[in-house]
C-alpha positions as CSV (number, residue, x, y, z in Angstrom):
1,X,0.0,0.0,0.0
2,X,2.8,2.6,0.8
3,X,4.1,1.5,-2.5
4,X,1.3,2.8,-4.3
5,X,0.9,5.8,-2.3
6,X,4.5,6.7,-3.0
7,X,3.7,6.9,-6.7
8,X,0.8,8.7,-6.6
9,X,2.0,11.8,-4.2
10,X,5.2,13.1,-4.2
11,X,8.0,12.0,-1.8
12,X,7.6,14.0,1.8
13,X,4.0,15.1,0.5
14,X,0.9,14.9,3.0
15,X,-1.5,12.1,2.2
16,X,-4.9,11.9,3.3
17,X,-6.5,8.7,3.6
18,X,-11.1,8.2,4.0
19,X,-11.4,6.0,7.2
20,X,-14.8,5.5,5.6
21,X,-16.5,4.7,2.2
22,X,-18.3,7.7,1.0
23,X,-21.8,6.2,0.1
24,X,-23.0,5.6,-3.9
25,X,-26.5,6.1,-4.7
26,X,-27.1,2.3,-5.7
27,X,-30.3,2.4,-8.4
28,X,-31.2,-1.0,-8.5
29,X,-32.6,-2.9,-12.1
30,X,-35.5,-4.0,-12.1
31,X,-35.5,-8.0,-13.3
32,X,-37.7,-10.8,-13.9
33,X,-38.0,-14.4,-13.1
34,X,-38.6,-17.4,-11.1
35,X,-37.0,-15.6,-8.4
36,X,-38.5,-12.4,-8.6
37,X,-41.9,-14.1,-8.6
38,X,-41.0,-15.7,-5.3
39,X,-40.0,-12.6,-3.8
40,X,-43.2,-10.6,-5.4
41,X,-45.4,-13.5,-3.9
42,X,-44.2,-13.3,-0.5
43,X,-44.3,-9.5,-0.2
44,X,-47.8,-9.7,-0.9
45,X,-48.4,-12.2,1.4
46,X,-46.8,-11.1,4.5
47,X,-48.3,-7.5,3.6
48,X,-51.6,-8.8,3.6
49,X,-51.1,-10.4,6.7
50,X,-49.7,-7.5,8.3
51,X,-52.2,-5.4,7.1
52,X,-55.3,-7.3,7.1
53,X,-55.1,-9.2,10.3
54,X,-55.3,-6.5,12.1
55,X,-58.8,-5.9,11.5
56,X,-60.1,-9.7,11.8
57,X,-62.7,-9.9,14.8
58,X,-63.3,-13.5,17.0
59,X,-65.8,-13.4,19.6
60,X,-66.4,-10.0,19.0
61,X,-63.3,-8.5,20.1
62,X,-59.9,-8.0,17.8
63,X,-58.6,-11.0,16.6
64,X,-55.2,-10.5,17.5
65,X,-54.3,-7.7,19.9
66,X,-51.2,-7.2,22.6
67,X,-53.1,-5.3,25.5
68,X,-50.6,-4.0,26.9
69,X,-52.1,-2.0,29.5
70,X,-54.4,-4.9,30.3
71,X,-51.8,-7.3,30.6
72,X,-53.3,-9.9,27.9
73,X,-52.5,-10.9,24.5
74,X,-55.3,-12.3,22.4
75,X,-54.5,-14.3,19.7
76,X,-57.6,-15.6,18.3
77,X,-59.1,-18.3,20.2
78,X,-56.7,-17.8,22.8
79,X,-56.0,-15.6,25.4
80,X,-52.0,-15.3,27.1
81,X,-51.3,-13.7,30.5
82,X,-47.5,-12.4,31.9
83,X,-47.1,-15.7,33.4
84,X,-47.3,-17.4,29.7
85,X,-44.6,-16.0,28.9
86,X,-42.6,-19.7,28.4
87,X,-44.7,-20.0,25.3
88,X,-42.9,-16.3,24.4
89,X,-39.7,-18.1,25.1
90,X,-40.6,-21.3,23.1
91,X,-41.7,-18.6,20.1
92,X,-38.1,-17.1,20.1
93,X,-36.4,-20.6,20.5
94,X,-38.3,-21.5,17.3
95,X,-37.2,-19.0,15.1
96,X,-33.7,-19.0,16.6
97,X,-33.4,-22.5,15.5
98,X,-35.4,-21.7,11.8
99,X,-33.2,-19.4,10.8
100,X,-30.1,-21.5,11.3
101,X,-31.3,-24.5,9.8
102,X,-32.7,-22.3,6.8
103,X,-29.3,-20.8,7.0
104,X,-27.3,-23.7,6.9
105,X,-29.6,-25.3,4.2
106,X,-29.9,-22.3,1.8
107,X,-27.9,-19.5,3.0
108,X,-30.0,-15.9,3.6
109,X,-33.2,-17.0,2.7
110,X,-35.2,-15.2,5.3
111,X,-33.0,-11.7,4.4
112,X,-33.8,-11.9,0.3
113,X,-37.4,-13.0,0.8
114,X,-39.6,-12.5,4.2
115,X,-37.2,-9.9,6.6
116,X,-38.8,-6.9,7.2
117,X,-36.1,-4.7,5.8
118,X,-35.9,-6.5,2.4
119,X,-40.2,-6.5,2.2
120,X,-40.7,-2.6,2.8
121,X,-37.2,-2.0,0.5
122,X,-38.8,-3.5,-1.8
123,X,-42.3,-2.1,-1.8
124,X,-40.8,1.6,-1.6
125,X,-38.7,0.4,-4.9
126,X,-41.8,-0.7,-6.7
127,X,-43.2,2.8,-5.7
128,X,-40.1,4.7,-7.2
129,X,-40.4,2.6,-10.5
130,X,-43.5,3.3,-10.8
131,X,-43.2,7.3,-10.2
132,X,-39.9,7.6,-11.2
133,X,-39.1,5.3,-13.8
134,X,-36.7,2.2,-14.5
135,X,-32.9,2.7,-13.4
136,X,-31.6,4.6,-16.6
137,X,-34.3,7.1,-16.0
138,X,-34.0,6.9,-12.3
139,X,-30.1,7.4,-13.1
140,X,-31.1,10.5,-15.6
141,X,-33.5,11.9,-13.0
142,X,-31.0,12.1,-10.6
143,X,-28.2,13.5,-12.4
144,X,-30.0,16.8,-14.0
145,X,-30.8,19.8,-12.4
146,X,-33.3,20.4,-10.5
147,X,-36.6,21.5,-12.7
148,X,-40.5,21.1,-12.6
149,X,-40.6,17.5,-13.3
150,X,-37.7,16.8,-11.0
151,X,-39.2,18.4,-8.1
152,X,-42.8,17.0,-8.7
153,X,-41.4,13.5,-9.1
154,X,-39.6,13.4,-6.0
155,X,-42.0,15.4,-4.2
156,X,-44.5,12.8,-5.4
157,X,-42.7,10.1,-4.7
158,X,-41.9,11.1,-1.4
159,X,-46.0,11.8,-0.3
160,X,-46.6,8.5,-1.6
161,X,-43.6,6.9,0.7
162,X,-44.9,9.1,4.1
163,X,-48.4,7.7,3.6
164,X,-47.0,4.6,3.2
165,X,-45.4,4.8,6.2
166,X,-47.3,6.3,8.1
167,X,-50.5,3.3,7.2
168,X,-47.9,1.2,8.4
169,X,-46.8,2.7,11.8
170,X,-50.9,3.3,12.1
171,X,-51.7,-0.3,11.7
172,X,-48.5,-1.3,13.7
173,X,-49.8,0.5,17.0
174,X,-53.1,-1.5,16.1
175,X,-51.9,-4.3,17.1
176,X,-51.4,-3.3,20.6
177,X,-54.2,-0.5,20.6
178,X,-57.3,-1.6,19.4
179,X,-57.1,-0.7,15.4
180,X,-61.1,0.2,15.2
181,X,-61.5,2.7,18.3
182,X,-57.8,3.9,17.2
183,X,-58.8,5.0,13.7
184,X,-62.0,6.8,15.7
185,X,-59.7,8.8,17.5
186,X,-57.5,9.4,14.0
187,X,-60.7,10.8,12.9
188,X,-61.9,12.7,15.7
189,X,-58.3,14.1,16.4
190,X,-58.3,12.7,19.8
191,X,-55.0,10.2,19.5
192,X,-53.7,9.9,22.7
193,X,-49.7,10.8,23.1
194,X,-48.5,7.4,23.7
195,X,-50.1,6.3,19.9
196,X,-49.5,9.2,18.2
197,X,-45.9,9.1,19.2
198,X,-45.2,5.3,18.1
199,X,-47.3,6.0,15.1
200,X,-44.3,8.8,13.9
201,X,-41.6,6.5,14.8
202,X,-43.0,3.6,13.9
203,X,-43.4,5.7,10.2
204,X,-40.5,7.0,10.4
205,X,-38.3,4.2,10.9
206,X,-40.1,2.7,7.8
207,X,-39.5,5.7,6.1
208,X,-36.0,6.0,7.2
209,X,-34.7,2.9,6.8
210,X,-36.6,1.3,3.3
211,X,-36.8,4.7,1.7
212,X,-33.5,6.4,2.3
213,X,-31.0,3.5,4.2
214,X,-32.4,0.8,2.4
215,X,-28.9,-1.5,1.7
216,X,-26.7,0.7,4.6
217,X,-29.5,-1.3,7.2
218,X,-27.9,-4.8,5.5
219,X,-24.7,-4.1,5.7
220,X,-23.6,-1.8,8.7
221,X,-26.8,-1.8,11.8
222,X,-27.8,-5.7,11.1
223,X,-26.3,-8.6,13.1
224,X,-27.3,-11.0,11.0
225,X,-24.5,-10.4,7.9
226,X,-21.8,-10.1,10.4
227,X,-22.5,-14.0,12.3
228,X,-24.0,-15.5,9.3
229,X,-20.9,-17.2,7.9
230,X,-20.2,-19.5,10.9
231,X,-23.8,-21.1,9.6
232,X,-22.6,-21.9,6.4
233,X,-20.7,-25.1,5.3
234,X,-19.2,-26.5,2.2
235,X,-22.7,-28.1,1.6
236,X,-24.8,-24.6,2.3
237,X,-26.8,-23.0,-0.8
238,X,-25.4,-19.8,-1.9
239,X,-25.6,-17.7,-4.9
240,X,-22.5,-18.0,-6.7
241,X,-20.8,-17.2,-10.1
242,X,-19.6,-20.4,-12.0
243,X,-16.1,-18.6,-13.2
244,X,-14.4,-21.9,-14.5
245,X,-17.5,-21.5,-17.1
246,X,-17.9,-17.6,-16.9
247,X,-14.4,-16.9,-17.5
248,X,-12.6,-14.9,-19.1
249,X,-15.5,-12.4,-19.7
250,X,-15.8,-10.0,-22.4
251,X,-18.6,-8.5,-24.5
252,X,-18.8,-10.1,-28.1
253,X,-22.0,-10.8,-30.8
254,X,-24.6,-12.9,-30.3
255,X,-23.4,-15.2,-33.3
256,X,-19.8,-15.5,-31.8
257,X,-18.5,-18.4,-30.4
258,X,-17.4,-17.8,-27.5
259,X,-14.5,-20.8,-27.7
260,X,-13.4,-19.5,-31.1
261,X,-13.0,-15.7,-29.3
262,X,-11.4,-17.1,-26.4
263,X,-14.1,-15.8,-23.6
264,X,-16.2,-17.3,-21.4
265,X,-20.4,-17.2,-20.7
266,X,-19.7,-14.0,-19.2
267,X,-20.3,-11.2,-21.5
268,X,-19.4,-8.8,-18.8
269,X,-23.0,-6.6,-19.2
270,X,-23.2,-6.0,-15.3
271,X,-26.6,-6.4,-15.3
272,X,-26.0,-9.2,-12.1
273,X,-24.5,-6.0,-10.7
274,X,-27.0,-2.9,-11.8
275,X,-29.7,-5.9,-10.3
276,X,-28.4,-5.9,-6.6
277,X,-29.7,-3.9,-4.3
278,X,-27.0,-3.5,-2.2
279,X,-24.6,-3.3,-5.2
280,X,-21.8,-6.0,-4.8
281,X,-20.5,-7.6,-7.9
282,X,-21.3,-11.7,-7.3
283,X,-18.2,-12.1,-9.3
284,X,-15.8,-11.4,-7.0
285,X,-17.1,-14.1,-4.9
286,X,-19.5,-15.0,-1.9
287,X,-19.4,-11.0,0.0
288,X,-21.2,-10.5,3.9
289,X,-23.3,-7.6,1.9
290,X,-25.1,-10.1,-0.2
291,X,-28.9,-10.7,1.0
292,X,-29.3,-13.9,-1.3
293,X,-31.8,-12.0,-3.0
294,X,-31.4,-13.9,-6.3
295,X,-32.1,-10.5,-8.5
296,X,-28.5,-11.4,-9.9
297,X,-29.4,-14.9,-10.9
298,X,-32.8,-13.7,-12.6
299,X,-30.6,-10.8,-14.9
300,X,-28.0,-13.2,-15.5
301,X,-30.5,-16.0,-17.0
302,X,-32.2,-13.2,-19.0
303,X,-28.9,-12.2,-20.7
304,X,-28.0,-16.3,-20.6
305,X,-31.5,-16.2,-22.8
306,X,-31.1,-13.9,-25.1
307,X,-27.5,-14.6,-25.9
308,X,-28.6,-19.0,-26.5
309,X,-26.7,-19.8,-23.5
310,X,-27.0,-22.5,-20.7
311,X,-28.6,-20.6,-17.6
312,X,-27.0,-20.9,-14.5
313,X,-24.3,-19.2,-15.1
314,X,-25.1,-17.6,-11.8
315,X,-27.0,-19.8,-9.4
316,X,-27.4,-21.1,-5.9
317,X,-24.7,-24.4,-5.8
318,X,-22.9,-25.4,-3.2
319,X,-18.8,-25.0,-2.5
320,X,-18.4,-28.4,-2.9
321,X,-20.3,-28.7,-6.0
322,X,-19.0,-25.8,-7.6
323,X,-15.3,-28.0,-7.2
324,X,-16.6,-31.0,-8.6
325,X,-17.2,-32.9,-5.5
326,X,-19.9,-33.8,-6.6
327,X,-22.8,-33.0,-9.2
328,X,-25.6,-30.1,-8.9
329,X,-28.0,-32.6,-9.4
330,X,-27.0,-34.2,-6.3
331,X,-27.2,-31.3,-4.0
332,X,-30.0,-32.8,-2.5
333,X,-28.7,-35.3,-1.1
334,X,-26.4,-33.2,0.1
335,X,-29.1,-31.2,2.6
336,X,-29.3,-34.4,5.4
337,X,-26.0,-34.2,6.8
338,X,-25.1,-33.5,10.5
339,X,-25.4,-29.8,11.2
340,X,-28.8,-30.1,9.5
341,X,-30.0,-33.0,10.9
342,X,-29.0,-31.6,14.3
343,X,-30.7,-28.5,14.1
344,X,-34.4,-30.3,12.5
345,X,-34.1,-32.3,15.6
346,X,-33.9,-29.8,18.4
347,X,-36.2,-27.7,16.3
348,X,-38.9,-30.6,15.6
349,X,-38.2,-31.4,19.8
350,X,-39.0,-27.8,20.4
351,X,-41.7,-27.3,18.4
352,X,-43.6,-30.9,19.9
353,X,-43.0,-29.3,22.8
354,X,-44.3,-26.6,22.4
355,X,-47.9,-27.5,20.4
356,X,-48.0,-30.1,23.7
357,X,-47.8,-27.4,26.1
358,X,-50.9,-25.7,24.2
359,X,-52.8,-28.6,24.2
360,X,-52.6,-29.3,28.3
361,X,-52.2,-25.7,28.8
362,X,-55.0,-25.0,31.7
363,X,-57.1,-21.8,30.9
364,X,-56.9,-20.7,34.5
365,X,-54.0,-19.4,36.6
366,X,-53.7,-18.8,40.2
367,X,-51.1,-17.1,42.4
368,X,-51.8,-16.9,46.2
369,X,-50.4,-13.5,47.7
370,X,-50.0,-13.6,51.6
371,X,-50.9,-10.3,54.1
372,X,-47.5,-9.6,54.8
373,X,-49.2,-7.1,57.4
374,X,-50.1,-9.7,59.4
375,X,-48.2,-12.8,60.0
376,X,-50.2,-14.6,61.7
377,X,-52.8,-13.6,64.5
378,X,-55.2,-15.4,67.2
379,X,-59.0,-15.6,67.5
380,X,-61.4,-15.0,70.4
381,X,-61.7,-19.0,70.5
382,X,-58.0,-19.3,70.3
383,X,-57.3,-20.7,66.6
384,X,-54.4,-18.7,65.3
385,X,-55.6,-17.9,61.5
386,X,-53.1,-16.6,58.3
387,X,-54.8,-14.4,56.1
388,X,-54.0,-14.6,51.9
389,X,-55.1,-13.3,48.8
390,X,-55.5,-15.2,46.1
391,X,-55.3,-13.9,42.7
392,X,-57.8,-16.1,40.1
393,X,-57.4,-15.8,36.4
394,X,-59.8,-17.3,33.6
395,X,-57.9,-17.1,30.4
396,X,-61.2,-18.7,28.2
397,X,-63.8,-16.2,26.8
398,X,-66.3,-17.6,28.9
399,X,-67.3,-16.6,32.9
400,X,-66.5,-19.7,34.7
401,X,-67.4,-20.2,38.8
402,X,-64.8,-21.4,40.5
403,X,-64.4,-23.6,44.3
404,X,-61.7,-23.4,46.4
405,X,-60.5,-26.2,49.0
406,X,-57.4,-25.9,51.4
407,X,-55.0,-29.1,52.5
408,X,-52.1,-29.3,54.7
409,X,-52.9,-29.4,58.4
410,X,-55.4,-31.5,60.0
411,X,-58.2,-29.5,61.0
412,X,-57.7,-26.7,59.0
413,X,-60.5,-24.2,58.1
414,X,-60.9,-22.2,55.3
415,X,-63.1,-18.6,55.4
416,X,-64.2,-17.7,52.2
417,X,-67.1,-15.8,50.0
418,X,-67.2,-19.1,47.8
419,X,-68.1,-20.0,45.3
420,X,-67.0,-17.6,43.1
421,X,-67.1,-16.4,39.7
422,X,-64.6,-15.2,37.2
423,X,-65.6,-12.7,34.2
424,X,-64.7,-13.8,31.0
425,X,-60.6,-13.3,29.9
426,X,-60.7,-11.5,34.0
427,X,-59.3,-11.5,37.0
428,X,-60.3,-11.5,40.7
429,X,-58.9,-10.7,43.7
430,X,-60.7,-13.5,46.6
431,X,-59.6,-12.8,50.1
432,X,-59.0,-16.4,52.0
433,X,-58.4,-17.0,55.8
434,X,-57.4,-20.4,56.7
435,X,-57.7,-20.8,60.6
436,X,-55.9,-23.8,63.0
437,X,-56.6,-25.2,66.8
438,X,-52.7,-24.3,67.8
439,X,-53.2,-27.7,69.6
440,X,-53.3,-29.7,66.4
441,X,-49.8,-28.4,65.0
442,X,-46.2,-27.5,65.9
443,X,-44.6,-23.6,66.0
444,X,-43.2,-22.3,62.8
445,X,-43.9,-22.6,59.2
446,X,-46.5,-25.8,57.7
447,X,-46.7,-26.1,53.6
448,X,-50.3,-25.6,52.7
449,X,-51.8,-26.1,49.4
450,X,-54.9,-24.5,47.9
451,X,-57.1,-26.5,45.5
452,X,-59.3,-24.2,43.2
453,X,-61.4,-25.9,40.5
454,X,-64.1,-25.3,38.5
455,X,-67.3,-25.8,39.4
456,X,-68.5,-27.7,35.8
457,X,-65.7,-28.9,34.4
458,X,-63.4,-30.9,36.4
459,X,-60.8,-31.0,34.4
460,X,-60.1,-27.2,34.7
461,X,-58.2,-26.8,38.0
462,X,-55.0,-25.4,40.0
463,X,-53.4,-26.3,42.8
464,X,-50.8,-23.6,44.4
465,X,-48.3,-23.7,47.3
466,X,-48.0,-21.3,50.2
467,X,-47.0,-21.5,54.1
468,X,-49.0,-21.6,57.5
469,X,-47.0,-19.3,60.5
470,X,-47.7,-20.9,64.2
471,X,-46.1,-19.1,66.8
């Protein structure tokens, strides 16, 4: 490096080195393909399900709505208190171990087709396309001075991307407000604070990050691109460029032969390179920026096309395959091999798991609170009594009446307003006294166990622990 610094300034002569890449305005190409489809396909559907849930109803409430403030998380049929959160837990585990075994099968599938980033990136592209033009007119737009149809264009462009946004921070805070009495309060003006200020960021951040950041999220403020490699293997599914066949490149007619010119496949158009959005060149080898989008392998195989070339000139192969290990049409057999087959087995354990913990989850939850006030304290008739609160759930839709028994200490007597009956998704808060003839039990602490079930359906019950103070 000194070397080529020496000839480039004169000897003795200052030379100031960028710590930092100045940032290129990337204009990504538009393409078309099988891979392209699959991307178009699963924007739309994660957008409809981002969009449209949000205003399904079940039993006449929200379908799916995080109240916060209430402490409960209704997911259709099924409502989840703090003390679910294991099934939180289980959720995360799960999509921990999905992205590594999609990883290690087929590289960044989840970036190039389903993350968040990629899906609004590419719906603010379709809406500069569509405003703006294709990238040679994008390119052109850019590049002149700034006139009428510059500044309506971008000005356009830019209402369209707010709105956008804004529809998108709106029906994110649905999720966690109720969406139909938060658009009354849009419409009324009367948005509280606490919406109106996750609305904005919320909408902003989209803004922000798929309209102006867009590949600078990728490759500098996401974890993913910088861990990702100690996922892959030899065996892993990555988008690569075939340059024993691709090489050398050059341009030439479409009636040469490329073995008569001396070039490769490659007729060095860059379109693989004007397609990626976060503009690496796939030639130069597997690169942390790339997203596995596949844009590159849907230009190259349009060029492949039009030129009567083989496609694939570009495509997802494995390392070993790429060396001749073994063929591309046995990369399949390649996909059960110990990394994989360890990760579908923790995953398949975790997910059984978890659907079996649904299944005997118990719609009702109990924790027993004792008056700390009061340790213990004696009766006209002598009996020494503990006094507790016990804090009933139902997590079904339906009121439910509930019993509750007490065990532990022979004789024991429990004072309660019984039975009792829980609201629907509610809580209650049932004062309990359990009372002891001091003759029938030893000083200090006694385990006792409260038994609350409900009244018409057996099978619905708790039991929960607490202590009995003699003195």
């Amino acid at each position: 490096m000194s070397e080529s610094l020496s000839k480039l300034a004169p000897a003795g002569s200052p030379v100031e080195l960028d710590l930092y890449e100045v940032r290129r305005t990337i204009h990504p190409r538009a393409v078309h393909g099988w891979f392209a489809n699959w991307r178009i396909t699963l924007v739309v559907l994660t957008q409809l399900a981002f969009y449209g849930t949000a205003w399904l109803t079940w039993n006449g409430r929200q379908a799916v709505l995080f109240d916060l403030a209430a402490r409960k998380f209704y997911i259709f049929g099924m409502v989840f208190w703090p003390q679910d959160f294991i099934f939180l837990t289980a959720l995360l585990i799960i999509s921990a171990l999905s992205l590594f075994l999609f990883t290690a099968v087929a590289g960044r599938l989840w970036c190039g087709y389903a993350c968040p980033q990629t899906v609004y990136t590419e719906i603010f592209m379709w809406i500069e396309r569509s405003i703006e033009g294709d990238r040679v007119q994008r390119i052109k737009l850019d590049g002149k001075r700034l006139d009428i149809e510059k500044f309506v264009k971008k000005v356009f462009k830019h209402l369209v991307w707010i709105a956008f946004a804004a529809w998108t921070g709106f029906t994110f805070v649905g999720y966690f407000s109720p969406i139909r009495e938060l658009m009354l309060e849009f419409l009324q003006t009367r948005l509280g604070p606490w919406e109106t200020f996750w609305i904005l960021f919320y909408g902003f951040a989209t803004y922000g990050n798929a309209g102006w950041m867009r590949e600078q999220v990728c490759k500098h403020m996401c974890p993913y691109a910088r861990f990702q490699s100690v996922m892959f293997d030899s065996d892993t599914l990555v988008i690569t460029y075939d340059a024993e066949r691709g090489e050398p490149r050059g341009s030439r007619s479409k009636s040469a032969d490329p073995k008569a010119v001396g070039l490769g496949a490659c007729v060095d158009c860059g379109i693989c390179v004007q397609a990626c959005p976060t503009g690496i060149d796939i030639r130069d080898g597997l690169q942390y920026e790339c997203i596995g989008c596949a844009a590159c392998i849907d230009g190259c195989d349009q060029v492949m096309d039009k030129m009567g070339y083989p496609r694939g000139l570009i495509r997802y192969t494995t390392e070993n395959a790429l060396h001749g290990k073994y063929r591309d049409g046995d990369i399949l057999r390649h996909v059960l091999r110990p990394r994989t087959l360890v990760y579908s087995t923790i995953l398949l354990a975790v997910v059984a798991a978890f659907l079996v913990m649904l299944y005997v989850r118990v719609p009702l939850k109990v924790d027993v609170i004792r008056d700390r006030a009061t340790l213990v304290r004696e009766l006209n008739d002598g009996r020494l009594e503990n006094v507790y609160r016990l804090q009933i759930m139902n997590t079904t839709e339906q009121a439910h009446q509930f019993t509750v028994t007490a065990s532990g200490i022979d004789g024991m007597e429990l004072v309660a307003a019984l039975p009792v009956t829980v609201p629907a998704a509610g809580a209650i808060t049932l004062p309990v006294a359990l009372r002891v003839d001091p003759a029938r039990t030893t000083a200090g602490s006694h385990p006792v166990h409260f038994h609350i079930e409900n009244s018409t359906d057996a099978g619905v019950k708790a039991d929960e622990k607490s202590v009995f103070f003699v003195r």
